[in-house]
DSSP file (Angstrom, degrees, kcal/mol; ACC not computed):
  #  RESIDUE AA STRUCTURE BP1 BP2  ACC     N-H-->O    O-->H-N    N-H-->O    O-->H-N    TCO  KAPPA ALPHA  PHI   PSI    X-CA   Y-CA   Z-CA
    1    1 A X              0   0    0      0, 0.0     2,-0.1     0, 0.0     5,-0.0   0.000 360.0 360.0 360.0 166.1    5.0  -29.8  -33.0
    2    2 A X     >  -     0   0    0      1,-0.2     4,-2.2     4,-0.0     5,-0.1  -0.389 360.0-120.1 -97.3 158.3    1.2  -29.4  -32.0
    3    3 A X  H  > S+     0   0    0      1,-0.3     4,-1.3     2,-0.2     5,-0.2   0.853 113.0  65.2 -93.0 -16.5    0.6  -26.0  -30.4
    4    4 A X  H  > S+     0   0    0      2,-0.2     4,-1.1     1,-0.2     3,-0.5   0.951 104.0  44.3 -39.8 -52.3   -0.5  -28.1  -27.4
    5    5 A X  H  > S+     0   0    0      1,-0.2     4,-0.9     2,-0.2    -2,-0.2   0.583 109.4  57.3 -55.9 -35.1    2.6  -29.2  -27.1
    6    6 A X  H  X S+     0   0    0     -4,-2.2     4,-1.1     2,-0.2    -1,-0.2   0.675 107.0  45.1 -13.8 -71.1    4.0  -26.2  -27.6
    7    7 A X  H  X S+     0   0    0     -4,-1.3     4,-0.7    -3,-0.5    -2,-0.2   0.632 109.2  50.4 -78.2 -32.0    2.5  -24.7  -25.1
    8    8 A X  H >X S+     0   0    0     -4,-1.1     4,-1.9     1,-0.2     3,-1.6   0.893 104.8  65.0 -87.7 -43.5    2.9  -27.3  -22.3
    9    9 A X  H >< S+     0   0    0     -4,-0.9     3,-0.6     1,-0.2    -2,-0.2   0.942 106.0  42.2 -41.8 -51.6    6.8  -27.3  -23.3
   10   10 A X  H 3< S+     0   0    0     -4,-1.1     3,-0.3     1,-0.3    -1,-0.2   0.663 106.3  62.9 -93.9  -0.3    7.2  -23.7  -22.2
   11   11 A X  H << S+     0   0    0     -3,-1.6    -1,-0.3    -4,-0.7    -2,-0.2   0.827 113.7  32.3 -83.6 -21.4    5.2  -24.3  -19.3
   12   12 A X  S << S+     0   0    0     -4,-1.9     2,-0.5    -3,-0.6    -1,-0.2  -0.162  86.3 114.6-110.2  44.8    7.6  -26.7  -18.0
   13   13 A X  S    S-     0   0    0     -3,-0.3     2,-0.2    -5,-0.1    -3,-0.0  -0.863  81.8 -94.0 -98.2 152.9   10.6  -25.4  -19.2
   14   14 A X        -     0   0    0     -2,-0.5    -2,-0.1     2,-0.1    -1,-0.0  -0.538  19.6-134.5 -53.9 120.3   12.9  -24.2  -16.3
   15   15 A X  S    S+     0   0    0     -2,-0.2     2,-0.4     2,-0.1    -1,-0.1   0.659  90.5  75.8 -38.2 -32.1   12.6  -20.3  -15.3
   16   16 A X        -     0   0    0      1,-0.0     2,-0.7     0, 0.0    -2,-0.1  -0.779  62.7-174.7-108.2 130.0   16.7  -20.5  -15.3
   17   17 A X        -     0   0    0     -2,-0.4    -2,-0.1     2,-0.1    -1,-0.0  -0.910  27.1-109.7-126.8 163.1   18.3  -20.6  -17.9
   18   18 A X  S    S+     0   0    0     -2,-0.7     2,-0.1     3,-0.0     0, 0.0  -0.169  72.2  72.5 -62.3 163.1   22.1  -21.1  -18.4
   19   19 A X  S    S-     0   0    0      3,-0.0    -2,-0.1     2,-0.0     3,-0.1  -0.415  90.5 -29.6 127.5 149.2   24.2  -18.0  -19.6
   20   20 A X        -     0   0    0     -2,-0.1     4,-0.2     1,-0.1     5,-0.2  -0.034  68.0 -98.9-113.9-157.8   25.2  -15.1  -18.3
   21   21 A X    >   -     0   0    0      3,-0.1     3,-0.9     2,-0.1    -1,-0.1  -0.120  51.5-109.4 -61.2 164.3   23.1  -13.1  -15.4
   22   22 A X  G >  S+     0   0    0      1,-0.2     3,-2.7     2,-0.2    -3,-0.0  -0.201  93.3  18.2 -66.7 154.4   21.2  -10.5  -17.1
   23   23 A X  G 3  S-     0   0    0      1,-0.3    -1,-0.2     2,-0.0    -2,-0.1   0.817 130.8 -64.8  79.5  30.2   22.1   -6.2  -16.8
   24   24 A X  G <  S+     0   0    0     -3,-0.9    -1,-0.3     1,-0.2     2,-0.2   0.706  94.1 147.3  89.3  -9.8   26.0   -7.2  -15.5
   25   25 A X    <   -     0   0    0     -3,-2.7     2,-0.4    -5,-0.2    -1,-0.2  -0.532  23.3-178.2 -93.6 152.8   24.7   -8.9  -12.2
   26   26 A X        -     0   0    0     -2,-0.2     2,-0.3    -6,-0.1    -6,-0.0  -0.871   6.0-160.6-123.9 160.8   27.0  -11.8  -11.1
   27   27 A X        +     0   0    0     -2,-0.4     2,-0.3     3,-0.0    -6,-0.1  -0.978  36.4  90.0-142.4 177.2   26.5  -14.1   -8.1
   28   28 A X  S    S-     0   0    0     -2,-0.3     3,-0.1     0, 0.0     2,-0.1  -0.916  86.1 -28.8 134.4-170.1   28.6  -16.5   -6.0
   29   29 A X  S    S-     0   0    0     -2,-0.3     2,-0.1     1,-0.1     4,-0.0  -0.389  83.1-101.0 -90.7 135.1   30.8  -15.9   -2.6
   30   30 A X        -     0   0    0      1,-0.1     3,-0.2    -2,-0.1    -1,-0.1  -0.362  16.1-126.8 -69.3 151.6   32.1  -12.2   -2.7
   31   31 A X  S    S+     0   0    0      1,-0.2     2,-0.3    -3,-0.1    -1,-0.1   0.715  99.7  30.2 -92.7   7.7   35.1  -11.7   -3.6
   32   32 A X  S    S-     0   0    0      3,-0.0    -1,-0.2     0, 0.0     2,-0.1  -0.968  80.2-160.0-126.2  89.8   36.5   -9.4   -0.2
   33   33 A X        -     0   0    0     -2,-0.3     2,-0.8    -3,-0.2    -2,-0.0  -0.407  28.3-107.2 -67.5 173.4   34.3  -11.0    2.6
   34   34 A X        -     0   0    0     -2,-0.1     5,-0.1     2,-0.1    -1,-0.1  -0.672  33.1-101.0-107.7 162.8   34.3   -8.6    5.2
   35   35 A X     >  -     0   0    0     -2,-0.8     4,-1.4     1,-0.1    -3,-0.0   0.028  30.7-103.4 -50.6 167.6   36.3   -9.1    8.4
   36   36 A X  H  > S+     0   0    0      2,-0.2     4,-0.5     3,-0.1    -1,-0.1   0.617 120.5  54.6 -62.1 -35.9   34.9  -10.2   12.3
   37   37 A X  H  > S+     0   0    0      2,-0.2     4,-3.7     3,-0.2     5,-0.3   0.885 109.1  41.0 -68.7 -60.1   35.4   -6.2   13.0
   38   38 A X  H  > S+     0   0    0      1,-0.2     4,-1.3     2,-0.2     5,-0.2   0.948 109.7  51.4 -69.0 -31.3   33.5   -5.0   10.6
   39   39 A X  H  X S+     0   0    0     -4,-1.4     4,-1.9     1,-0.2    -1,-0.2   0.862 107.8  58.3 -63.7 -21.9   30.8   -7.2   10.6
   40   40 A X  H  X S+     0   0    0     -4,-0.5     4,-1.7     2,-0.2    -1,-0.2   0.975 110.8  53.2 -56.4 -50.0   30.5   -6.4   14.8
   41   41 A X  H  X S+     0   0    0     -4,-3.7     4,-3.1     1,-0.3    -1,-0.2   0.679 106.4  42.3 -80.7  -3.8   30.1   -2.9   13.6
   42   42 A X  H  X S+     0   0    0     -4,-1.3     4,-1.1    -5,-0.3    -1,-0.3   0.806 111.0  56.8 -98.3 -24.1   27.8   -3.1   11.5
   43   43 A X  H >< S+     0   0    0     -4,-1.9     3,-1.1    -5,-0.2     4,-0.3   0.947 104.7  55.2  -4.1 -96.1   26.0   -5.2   13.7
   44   44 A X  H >X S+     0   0    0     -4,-1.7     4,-1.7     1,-0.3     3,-1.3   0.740 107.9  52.0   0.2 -85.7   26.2   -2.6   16.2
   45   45 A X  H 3X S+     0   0    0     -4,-3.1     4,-0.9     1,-0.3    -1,-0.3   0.639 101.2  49.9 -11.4 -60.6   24.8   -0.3   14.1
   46   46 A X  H <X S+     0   0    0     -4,-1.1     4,-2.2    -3,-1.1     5,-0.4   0.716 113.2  51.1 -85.6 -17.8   21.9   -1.7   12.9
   47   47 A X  H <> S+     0   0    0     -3,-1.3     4,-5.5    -4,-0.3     5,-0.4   0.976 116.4  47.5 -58.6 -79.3   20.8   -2.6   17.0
   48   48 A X  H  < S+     0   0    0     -4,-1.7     4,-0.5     1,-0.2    -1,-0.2   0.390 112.8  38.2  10.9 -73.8   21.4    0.6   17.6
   49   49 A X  H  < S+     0   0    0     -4,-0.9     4,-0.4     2,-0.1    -1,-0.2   0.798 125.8  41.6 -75.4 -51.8   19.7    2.5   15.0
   50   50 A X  H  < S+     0   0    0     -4,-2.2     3,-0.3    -3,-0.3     4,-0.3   0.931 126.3  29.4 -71.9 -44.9   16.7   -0.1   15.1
   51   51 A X  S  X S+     0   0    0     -4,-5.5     4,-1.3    -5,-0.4    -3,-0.2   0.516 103.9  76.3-110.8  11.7   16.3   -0.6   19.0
   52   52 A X  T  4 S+     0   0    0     -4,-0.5     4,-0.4    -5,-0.4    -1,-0.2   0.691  99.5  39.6 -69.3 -26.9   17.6    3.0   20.5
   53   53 A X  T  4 S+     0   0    0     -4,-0.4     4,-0.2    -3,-0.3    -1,-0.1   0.335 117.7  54.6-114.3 -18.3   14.6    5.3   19.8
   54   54 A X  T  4 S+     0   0    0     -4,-0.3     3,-0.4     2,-0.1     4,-0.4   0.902 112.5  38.6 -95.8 -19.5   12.7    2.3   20.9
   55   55 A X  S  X S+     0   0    0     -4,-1.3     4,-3.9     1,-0.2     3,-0.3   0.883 113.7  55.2 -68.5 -35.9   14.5    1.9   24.5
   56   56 A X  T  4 S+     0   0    0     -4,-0.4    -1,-0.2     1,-0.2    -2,-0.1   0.408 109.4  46.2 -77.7  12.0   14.7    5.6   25.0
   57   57 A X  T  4 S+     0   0    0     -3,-0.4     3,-0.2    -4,-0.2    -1,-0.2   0.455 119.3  43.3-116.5 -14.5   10.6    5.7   24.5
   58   58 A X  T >4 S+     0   0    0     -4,-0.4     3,-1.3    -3,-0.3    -2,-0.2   0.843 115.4  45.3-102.9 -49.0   10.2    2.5   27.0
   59   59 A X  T 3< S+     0   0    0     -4,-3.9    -1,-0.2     1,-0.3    -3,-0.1   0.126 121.9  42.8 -90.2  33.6   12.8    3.9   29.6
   60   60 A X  T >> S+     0   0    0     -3,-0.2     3,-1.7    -2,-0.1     4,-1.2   0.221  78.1 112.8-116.2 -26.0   10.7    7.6   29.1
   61   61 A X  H <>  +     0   0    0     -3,-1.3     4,-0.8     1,-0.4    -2,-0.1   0.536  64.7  59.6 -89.5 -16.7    7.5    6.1   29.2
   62   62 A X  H >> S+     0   0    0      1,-0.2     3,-1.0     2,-0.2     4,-0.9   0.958 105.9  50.2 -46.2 -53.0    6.4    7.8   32.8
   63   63 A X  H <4 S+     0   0    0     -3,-1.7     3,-0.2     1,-0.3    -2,-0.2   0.739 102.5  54.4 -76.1 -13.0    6.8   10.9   31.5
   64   64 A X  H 3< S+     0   0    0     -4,-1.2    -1,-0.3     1,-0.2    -2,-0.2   0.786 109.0  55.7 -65.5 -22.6    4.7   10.4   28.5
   65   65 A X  H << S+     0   0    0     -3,-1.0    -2,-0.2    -4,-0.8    -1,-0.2   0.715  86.2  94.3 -94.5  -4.9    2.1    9.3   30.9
   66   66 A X     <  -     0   0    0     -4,-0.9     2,-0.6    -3,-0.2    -3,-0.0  -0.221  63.6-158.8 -25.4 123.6    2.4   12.3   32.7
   67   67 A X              0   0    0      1,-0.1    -2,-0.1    -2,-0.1    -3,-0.0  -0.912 360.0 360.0-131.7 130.8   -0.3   15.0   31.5
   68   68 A X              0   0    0     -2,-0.6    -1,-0.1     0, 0.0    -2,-0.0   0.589 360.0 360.0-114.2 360.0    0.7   18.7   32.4
């Protein structure tokens, strides 16, 4: 083949190729999904974790505005 050809062949060759995934990783539906409980708590968690220091700075916020 012409190294034009060549070259445009591996530019449209598909990024995936069949086989399998690389370094052990697999994919597809897990194989333990996790329960209605656990997912609540983890949920939970993450609100928590993410929007607790930011409610307790909103429901504070007079006293930041305070100067002593």
């Amino acid at each position: 083949m012409p190294p034009a050809a060549l070259l445009a062949r591996s530019l449209l060759r598909s990024a995936a190729r069949p086989g399998p995934a690389p370094r052990g990783l697999t994919s597809g539906p897990p194989q333990h999904p996790l329960s209605g409980g656990e997912t609540t708590v983890g949920f939970v968690a993450m609100f928590v974790s993410l929007l607790g220091p930011a409610a307790w700075v909103l429901a504070h916020l007079d006293d930041y505005k305070k100067r002593e």
